[in-house]
Every structure is written in structure tokens, then in C-alpha cells.
C-alpha positions as CSV (number, residue, x, y, z in Angstrom):
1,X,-96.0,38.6,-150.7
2,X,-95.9,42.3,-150.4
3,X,-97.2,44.8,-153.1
4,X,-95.3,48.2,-153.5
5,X,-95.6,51.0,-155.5
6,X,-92.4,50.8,-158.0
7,X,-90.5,54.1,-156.7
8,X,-86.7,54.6,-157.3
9,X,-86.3,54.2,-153.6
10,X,-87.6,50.6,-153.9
11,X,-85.3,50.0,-157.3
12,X,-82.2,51.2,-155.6
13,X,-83.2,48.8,-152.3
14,X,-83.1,46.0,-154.8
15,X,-80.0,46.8,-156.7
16,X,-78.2,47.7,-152.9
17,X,-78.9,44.2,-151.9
18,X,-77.9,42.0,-155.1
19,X,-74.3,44.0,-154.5
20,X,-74.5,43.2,-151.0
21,X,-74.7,39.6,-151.3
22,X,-72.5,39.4,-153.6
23,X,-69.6,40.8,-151.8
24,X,-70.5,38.5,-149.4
25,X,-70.8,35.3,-151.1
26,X,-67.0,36.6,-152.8
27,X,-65.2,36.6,-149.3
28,X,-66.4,33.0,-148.6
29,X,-65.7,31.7,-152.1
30,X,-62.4,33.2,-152.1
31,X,-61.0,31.5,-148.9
32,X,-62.4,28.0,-150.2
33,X,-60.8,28.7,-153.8
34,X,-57.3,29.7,-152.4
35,X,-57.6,26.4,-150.2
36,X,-58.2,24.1,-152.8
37,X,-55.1,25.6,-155.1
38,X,-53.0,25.8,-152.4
39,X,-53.5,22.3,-151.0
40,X,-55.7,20.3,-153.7
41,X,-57.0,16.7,-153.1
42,X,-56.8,17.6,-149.2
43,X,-58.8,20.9,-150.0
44,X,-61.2,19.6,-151.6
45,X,-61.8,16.6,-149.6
46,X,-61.9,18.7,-146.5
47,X,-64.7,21.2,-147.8
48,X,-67.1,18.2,-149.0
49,X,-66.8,16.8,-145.9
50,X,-67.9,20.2,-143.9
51,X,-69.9,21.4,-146.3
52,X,-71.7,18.2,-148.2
53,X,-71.2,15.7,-145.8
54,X,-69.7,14.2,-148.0
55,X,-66.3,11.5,-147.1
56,X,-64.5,11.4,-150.4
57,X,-61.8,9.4,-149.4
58,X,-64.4,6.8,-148.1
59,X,-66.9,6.8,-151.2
60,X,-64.3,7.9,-153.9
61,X,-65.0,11.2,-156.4
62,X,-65.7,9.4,-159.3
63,X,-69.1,7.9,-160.6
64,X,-68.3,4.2,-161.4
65,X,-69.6,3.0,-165.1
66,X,-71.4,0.5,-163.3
67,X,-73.3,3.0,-160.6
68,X,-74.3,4.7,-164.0
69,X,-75.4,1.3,-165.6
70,X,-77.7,0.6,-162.7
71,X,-79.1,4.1,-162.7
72,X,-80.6,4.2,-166.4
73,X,-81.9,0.6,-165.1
74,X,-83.6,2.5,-161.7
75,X,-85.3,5.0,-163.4
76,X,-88.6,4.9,-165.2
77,X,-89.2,4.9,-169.2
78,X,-91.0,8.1,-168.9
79,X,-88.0,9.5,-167.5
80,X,-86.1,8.4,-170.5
81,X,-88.3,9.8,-172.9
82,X,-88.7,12.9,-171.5
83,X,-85.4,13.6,-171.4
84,X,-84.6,12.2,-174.5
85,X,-87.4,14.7,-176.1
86,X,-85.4,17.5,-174.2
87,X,-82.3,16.5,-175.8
88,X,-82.9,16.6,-179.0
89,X,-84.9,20.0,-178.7
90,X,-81.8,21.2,-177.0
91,X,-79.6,19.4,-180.0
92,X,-81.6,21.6,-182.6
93,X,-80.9,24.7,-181.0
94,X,-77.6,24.5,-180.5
95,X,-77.1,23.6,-183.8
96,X,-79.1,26.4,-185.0
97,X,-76.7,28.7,-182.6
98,X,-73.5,26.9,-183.1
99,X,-71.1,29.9,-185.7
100,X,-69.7,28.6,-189.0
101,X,-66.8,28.7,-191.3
102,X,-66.6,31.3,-193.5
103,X,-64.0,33.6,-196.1
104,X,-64.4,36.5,-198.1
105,X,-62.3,38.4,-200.3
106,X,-62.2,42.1,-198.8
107,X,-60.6,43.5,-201.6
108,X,-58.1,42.1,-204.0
109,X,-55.5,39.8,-203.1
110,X,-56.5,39.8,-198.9
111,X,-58.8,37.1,-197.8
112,X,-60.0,37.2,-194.6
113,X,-61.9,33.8,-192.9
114,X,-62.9,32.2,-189.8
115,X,-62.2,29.5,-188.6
116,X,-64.3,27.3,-185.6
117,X,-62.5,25.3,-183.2
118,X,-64.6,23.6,-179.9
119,X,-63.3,24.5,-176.6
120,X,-61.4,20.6,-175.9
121,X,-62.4,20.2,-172.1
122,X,-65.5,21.2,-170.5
123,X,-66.6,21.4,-166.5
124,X,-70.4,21.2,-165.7
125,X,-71.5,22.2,-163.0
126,X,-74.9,20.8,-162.0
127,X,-76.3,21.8,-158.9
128,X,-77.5,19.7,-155.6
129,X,-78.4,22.0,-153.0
130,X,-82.1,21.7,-152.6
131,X,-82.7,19.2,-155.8
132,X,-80.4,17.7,-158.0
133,X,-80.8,19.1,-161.4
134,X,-80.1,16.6,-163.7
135,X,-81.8,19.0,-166.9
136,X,-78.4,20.9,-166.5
137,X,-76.3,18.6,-167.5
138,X,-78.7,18.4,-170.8
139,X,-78.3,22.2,-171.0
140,X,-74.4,22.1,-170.7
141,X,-73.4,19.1,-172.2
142,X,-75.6,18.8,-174.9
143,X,-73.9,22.2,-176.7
144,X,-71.0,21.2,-176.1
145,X,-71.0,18.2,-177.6
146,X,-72.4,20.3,-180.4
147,X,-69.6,22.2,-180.6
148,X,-67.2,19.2,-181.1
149,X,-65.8,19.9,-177.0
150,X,-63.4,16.5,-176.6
151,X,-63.6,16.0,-173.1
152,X,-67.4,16.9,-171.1
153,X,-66.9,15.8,-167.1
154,X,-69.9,16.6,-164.8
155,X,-69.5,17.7,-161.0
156,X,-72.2,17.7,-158.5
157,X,-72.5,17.2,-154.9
158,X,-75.7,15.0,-154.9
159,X,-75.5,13.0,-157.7
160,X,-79.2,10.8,-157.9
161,X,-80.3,8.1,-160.0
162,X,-82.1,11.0,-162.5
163,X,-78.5,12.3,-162.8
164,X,-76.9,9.6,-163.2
165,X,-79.1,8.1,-166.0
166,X,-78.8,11.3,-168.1
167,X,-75.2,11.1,-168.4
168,X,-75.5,7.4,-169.5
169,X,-77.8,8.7,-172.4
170,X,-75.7,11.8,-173.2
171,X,-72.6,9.5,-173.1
172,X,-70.8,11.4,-170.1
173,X,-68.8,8.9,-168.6
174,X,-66.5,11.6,-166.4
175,X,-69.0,12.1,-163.4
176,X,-67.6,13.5,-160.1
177,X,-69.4,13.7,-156.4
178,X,-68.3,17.1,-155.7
179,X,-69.5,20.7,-155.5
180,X,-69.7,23.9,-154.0
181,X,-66.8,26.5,-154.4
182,X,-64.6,23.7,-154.2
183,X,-65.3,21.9,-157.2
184,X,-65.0,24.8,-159.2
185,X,-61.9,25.2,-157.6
186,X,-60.8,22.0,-158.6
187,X,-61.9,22.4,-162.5
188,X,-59.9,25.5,-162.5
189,X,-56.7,24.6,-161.3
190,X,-56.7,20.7,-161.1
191,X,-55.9,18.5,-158.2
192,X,-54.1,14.9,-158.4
193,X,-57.9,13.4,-158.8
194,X,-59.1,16.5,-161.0
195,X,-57.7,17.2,-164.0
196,X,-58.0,20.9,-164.9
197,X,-60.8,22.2,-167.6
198,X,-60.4,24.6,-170.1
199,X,-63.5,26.0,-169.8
200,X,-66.5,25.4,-166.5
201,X,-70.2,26.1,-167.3
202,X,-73.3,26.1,-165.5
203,X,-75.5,27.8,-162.6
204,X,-75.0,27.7,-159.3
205,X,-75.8,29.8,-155.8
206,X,-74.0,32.8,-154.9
207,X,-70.7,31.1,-153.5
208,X,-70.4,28.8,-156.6
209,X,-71.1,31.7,-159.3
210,X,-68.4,34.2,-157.2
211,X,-65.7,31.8,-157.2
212,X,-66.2,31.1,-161.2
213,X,-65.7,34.8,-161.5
214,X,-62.6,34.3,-159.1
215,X,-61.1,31.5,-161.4
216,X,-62.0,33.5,-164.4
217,X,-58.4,35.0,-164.5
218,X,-57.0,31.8,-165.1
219,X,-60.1,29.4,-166.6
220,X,-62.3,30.3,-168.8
221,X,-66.1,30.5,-167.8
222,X,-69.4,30.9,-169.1
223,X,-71.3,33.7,-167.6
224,X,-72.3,34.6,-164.4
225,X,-75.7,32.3,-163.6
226,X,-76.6,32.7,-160.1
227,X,-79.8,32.7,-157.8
228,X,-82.8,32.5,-160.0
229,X,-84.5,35.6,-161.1
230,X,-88.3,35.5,-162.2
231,X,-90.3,38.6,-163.3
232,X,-93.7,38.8,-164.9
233,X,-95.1,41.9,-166.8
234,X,-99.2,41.9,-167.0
235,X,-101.7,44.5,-166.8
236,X,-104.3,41.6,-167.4
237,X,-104.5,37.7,-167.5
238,X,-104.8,35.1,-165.6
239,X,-103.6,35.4,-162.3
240,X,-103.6,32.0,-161.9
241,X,-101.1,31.0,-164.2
242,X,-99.1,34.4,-163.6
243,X,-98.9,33.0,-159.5
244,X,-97.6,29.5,-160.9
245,X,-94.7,31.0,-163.1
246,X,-93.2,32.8,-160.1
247,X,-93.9,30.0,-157.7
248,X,-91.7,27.7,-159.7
249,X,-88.9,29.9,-159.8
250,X,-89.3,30.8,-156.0
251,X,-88.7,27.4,-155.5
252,X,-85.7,27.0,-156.6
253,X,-83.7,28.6,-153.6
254,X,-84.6,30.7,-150.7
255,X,-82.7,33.4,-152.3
256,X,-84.6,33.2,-155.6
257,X,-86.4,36.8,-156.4
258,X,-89.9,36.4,-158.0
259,X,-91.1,40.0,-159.5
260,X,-94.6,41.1,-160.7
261,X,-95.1,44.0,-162.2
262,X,-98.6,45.7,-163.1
263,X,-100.1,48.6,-163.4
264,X,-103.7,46.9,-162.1
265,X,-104.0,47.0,-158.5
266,X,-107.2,44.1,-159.1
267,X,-105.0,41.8,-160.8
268,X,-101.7,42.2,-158.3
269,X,-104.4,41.4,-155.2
270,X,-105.8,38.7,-157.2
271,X,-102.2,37.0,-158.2
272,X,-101.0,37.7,-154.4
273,X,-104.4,35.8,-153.4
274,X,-103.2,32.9,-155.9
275,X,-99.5,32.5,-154.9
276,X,-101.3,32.4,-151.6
277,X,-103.1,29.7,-152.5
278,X,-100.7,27.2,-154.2
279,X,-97.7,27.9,-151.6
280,X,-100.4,25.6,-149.7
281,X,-100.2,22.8,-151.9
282,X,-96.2,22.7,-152.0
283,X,-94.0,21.0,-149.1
284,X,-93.3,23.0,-146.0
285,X,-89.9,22.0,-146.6
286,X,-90.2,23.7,-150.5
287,X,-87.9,26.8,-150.8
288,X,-90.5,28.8,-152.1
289,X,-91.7,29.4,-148.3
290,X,-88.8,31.4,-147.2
291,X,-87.9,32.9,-150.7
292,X,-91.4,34.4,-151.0
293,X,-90.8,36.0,-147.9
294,X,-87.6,37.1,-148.2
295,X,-87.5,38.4,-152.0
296,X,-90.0,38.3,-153.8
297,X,-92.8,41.4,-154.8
298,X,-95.7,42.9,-156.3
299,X,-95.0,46.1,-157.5
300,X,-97.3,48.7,-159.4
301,X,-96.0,50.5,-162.2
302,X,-97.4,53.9,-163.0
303,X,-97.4,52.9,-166.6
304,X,-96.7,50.0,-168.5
305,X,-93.4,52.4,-170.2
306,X,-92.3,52.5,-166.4
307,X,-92.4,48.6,-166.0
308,X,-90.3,48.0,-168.9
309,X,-87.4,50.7,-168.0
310,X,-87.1,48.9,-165.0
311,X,-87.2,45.5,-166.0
312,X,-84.7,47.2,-168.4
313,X,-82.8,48.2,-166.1
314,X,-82.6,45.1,-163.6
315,X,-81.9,42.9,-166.4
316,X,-83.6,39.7,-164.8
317,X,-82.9,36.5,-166.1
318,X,-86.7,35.1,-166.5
319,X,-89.2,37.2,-168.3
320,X,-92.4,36.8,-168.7
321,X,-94.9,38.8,-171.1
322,X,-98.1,37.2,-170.6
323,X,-100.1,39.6,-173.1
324,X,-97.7,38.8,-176.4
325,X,-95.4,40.8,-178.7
326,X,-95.8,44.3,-178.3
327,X,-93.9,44.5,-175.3
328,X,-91.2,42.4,-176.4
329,X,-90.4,45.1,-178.8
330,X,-89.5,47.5,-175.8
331,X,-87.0,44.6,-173.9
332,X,-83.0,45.5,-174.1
333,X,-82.0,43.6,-171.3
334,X,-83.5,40.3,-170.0
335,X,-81.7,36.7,-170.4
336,X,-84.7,34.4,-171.6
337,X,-88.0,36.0,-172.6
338,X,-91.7,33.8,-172.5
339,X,-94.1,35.4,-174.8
340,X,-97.9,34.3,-174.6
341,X,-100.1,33.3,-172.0
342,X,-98.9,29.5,-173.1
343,X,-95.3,29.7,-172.2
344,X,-94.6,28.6,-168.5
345,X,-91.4,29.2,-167.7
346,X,-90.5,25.6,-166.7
347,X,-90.7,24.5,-170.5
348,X,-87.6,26.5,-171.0
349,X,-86.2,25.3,-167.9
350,X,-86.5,21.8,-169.4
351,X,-87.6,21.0,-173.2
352,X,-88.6,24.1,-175.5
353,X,-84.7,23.9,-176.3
354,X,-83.7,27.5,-175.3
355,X,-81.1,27.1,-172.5
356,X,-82.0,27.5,-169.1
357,X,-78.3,28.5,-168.0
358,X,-78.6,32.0,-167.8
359,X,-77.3,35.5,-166.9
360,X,-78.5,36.5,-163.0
361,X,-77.8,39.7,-161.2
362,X,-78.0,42.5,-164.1
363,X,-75.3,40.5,-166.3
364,X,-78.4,40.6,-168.7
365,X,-77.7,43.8,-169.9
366,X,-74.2,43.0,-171.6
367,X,-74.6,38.8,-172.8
368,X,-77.1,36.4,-173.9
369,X,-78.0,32.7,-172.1
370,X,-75.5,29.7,-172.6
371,X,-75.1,28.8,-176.0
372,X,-73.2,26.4,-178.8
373,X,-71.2,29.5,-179.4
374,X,-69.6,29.6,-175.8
375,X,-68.0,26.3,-176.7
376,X,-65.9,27.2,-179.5
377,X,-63.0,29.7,-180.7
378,X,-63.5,32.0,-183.9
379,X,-60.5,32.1,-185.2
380,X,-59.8,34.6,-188.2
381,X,-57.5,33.7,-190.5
382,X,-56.1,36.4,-193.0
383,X,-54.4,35.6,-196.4
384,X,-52.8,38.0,-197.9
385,X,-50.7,38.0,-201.5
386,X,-48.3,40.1,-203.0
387,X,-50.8,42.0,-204.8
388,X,-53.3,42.7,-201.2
389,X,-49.7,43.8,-199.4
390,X,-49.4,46.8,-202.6
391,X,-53.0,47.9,-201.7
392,X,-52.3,47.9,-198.4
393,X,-48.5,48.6,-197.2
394,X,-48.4,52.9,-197.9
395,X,-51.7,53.2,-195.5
396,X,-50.2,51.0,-192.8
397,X,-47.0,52.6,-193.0
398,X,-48.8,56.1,-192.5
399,X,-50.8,54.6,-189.8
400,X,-47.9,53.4,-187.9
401,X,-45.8,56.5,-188.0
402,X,-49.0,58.6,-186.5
403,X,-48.8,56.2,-184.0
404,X,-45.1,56.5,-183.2
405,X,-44.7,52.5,-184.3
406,X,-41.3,52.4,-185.7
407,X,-41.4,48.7,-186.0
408,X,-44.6,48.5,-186.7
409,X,-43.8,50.4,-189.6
410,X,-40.6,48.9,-191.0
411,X,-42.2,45.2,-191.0
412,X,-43.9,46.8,-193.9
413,X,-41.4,48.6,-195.3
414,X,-38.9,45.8,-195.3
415,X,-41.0,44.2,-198.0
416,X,-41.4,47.0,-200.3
């Protein structure tokens, strides 16, 4: 793992290739997305089978109830539990996060509410590249079902025995063995096998997140959540723990970018020596080999001021603040923050209840993580009465002739 001095040169390097993989990753998604509208079923099939090995029309798309039955029997109690504890923490959140009803009188005679109204079908998208991550279907489904969503179906290529078993606890009975660009292809725009979703959530690599923001034009998604993003701010700590943090997001894909920034040259030898160390201990075939080698850094700040403006800046979707509060006063841009030396990032990735579906790639700077609220409408309603359309109709009438509104205008004055 190399340590640099944080320069703009190395900042802009960074940025330059984000951008360039993304306008990779677009050109690939794009041909697989056009495929699957234009042909559907025979898309779709076609691109599990090249890219998944994966023979649809021999295996089916669909989980059977049964294959879910026998899946909750596979797995251990333990598993249960501790998905079951995630749940619920993920329940209360949501809750907490989920917008309300509400009217007020602005001024007499004109009331002005909202109104809240779930999103009816939902598409998760739960990835199976390198492990099947079953805590994503408790991340999306779980808010949605929050929100009051009608319909929850769950696509991944790999879907395990772990998988399998949370759907049977979170009641999910719509599971389907696809994924890639192609499912989210198919939740977008439907197929004779897949009906079409009003709304697909969830993370996924750089093809999968590009062709969500391809669909977006004609199906709502959540945010862009692509390659994991880990970054660590300490000038001192335990190195130890600081090297396990970024080695568990480094795992997640060899693409995954794992950041330290410090302003102590001790402490970014003695983390470096650390990652060093437990890369040993994990699997040669472990993603976190390549990743580290690929993206991830050490980088020294000239002050702790310059480590924030860039983590500011780069918006990463993991942060870690390892010393407490008084730099979280100083973050504008970062999708999920740990505070305190006791706040590994994997209990956010499964049971603190914060979502772990969250903005990659600088989209940090302009939304928030998955939450209840991306599952619902807010739908204003205004009341107004004869006496709110007196206090109101010569202003709007002035207002629409400065804006050279005639009708505008004269919807108004037709009352009067």
C-alpha cells in the first residue's frame, strides 16, 4: 500500500480515474440495457448465460417457495438471530426516517398538507459477484416495507442458502436468479417473466450502477451506489483497528478504494505495516489482494484542515473519524460517518441500523444513504376557500401578467 503526500496532482489522479471508469462501465451497460428492451426474455436469458453462467431456461428465474422453505431449514439459528437483530435495528430506523402527514393553515382560508404515499413496487438488487450479500436485501427491503411498498421482488445472480432464508424471514416471496446489467434491465422495462418495477434500489459494481442511471429516464432509482469507498481520518490511534476498517472494505471488490489520511508519518508506516499483516490471514482468492494494489493509499495531509477539504471534496461513501466529534463538525460531504474508535465500519454494513446502501463516486456531496423516505411520495395537497382565493387572486393576477401569463392570469380572474 503506497503512502503519498496529498498534493492536488494526486486528488485530480483520483477524480480523472473514477470518471474514467465510469464512462467505461456506461458503454458496456448501455449495449446490455438496449438488448434486454429490445428483445426481453431472450436478452436476458442470453446475458446470464455469458455472463453468470447461468441457463435460465433450464433452472427457471424464479426462487420456488419450497427452495426458500429448505433454505431457512439449512441455515444455522445463529444465522437467524443475527439477522433478525439486524432487522429490527434496521426497522427502528426507518421508522425513525420514514416522513409524515401533516397540514397547516398558511394564512386564512388556504391550507396547505402532505400527504405520504409508498412507492407500490420495489426492485432489489442484491449483489453476487464475489459474495452474495444477503444483508442487502435487509437494507432494501426492510424500508420499504416500512414505507407501506405493495410489491418487494429481489434479483441476484447467486442466490445462497443465507439469501434465501432472509427473504423467508422478511416475507419476500418474489425472488429471481438474475443480475448484472441485465436484471436491472429487466426491472425497468419488464419482460414476459419480469414484470416491470416502479422504483429499483440497491448497490452494485460499475456496470450495474451505470445502467440504473441509464433506466433512470424511464424507472425510478435510488441513488448511484457503486464500488465501495472506505476512508479513514487519524492523526493517532490504533493502527491496528484503523488497518481492519479498510481491509474490510477492500474486500469487497477489486475495484474497492480504501483511503487513509494522516498527518503522522509514524502512524501511516505503522497502519501500512498492519494491513500488511492481516492481508496474510485473508484467502488468496480475497479481493482485498488486488484492490489494495490497485486503489487504495496512505496519504499525508499537511494539516488535519487539508484532510477534511479533501475528504470534502471526494465525498467518499465510508468515513471513519477514529478520534471522535470534533471533526465531524467539519464533514459536508460523506455518505455514512463512524465516529469513535468503537465503530467498525462492518456494524453499519450489517446491524447498527444505518443503511449500508450508499452514495459512491462523489454523489455524496448532493444526497444522503438509502432511506424510508426513498420509498414514498410527498404529496402536497392545497385547500383553498373562497375567503384564501380573496387574499390571494390580485397578487397572482399581478404575478402572472409580469410573467406574460395571460391564462395564467384569467383562471383567476374568471372567479372574481
Amino acid at each position: 500500500m503506497r503512502i503519498l503526500k496529498l498534493t492536488d496532482r494526486v486528488e485530480s489522479t483520483l477524480l480523472a480515474a473514477r470518471k474514467s471508469a465510469d464512462i467505461r462501465a456506461e458503454k458496456v451497460a448501455a449495449k446490455i440495457v438496449r438488448d434486454v428492451r429490445k428483445r426481453g426474455d431472450a436478452a436476458l436469458f442470453s446475458w446470464t448465460r455469458e455472463l453468470d453462467g447461468v441457463d435460465l431456461a433450464r433452472r427457471g428465474v424464479w426462487i420456488s417457495h419450497r427452495e426458500i422453505e429448505k433454505a431457512q431449514e439449512s441455515v444455522s439459528r445463529d444465522f437467524l438471530r443475527a439477522v433478525e437483530h439486524a432487522m429490527a435495528n434496521v426497522r427502528k430506523v426507518a421508522e425513525k426516517q420514514l416522513p409524515r402527514d401533516w397540514s397547516m393553515e398558511v394564512e386564512p382560508g388556504i391550507r396547505i398538507g402532505q400527504t405520504v404515499k409508498a412507492v407500490e413496487s420495489i426492485g432489489c438488487y442484491i449483489p453476487g459477484g464475489t459474495s452474495t450479500l444477503f444483508s442487502t436485501l435487509v437494507m432494501t427491503a426492510v424500508p420499504a416495507q416500512v414505507a407501506g411498498a405493495k410489491r418487494i421482488v429481489a434479483v441476484c445472480s447467486r442466490p445462497n442458502n443465507e439469501l434465501l432464508a432472509t427473504a423467508g424471514l422478511l416475507g419476500v416471496s418474489e425472488v429471481a436468479r438474475i443480475g448484472g446489467a441485465q436484471a436491472v434491465a429487466a426491472l425497468a422495462y419488464g419482460t414476459k417473466t419480469i414484470p416491470r418495477v416502479a422504483k429499483i434500489c440497491g448497490p452494485g459494481n460499475r456496470f450495474v450502477t451505470a445502467a440504473k442511471q441509464l433506466v433512470s429516464r424511464d424507472c425510478a432509482i435510488d441513488l448511484p451506489a457503486g464500488p465501495t469507498e472506505a476512508f479513514v481520518i487519524a492523526s493517532e490511534g490504533n493502527a491496528r483497528w484503523i488497518a481492519a476498517d479498510l481491509l474490510a472494505q477492500a474486500e469487497h471488490a477489486p475495484d474497492a478504494a480504501s483511503v487513509f489520511l494522516t498527518t503522522s508519518v509514524r502512524l501511516a508506516r505503522e497502519v501500512r505495516r498492519r494491513i500488511s499483516e492481516q492481508l496474510k490471514n485473508l484467502p488468496e482468492a480475497n479481493a482485498a489482494h488486488i484492490s489494495l494494489k490497485k486503489s487504495a493509499l496512505i496519504l499525508l495531509a499537511a494539516s488535519e484542515n487539508a484532510a477534511i477539504d479533501f475528504v470534502n471534496r471526494l465525498a467518499p461513501e465510508h468515513l471513519s473519524l477514529p478520534q471522535g466529534g470534533a471533526v465531524l463538525r467539519k464533514i459536508s460531504a460523506a455518505g455514512t460517518i463512524f465516529v469513535g474508535p468503537w465503530a467498525a465500519q462492518p456494524l453499519g454494513d450489517y446491524a447498527s441500523g444505518s443503511n449500508h446502501v450508499l452514495p459512491t463516486a462523489g454523489w455524496a456531496r448532493s444526497r444522503a444513504g438509502l432511506s424510508a423516505a426513498d420509498f414514498v411520495k410527498c404529496i402536497t395537497v392545497q385547500t383553498i376557500g373562497r375567503q384564501g382565493f380573496g387574499r390571494l387572486a390580485r397578487d397572482v393576477r399581478v404575478l402572472a401578467q409580469a410573467e406574460n401569463l395571460p391564462a395564467h392570469r384569467n383562471a383567476v380572474a374568471v372567479r372574481q
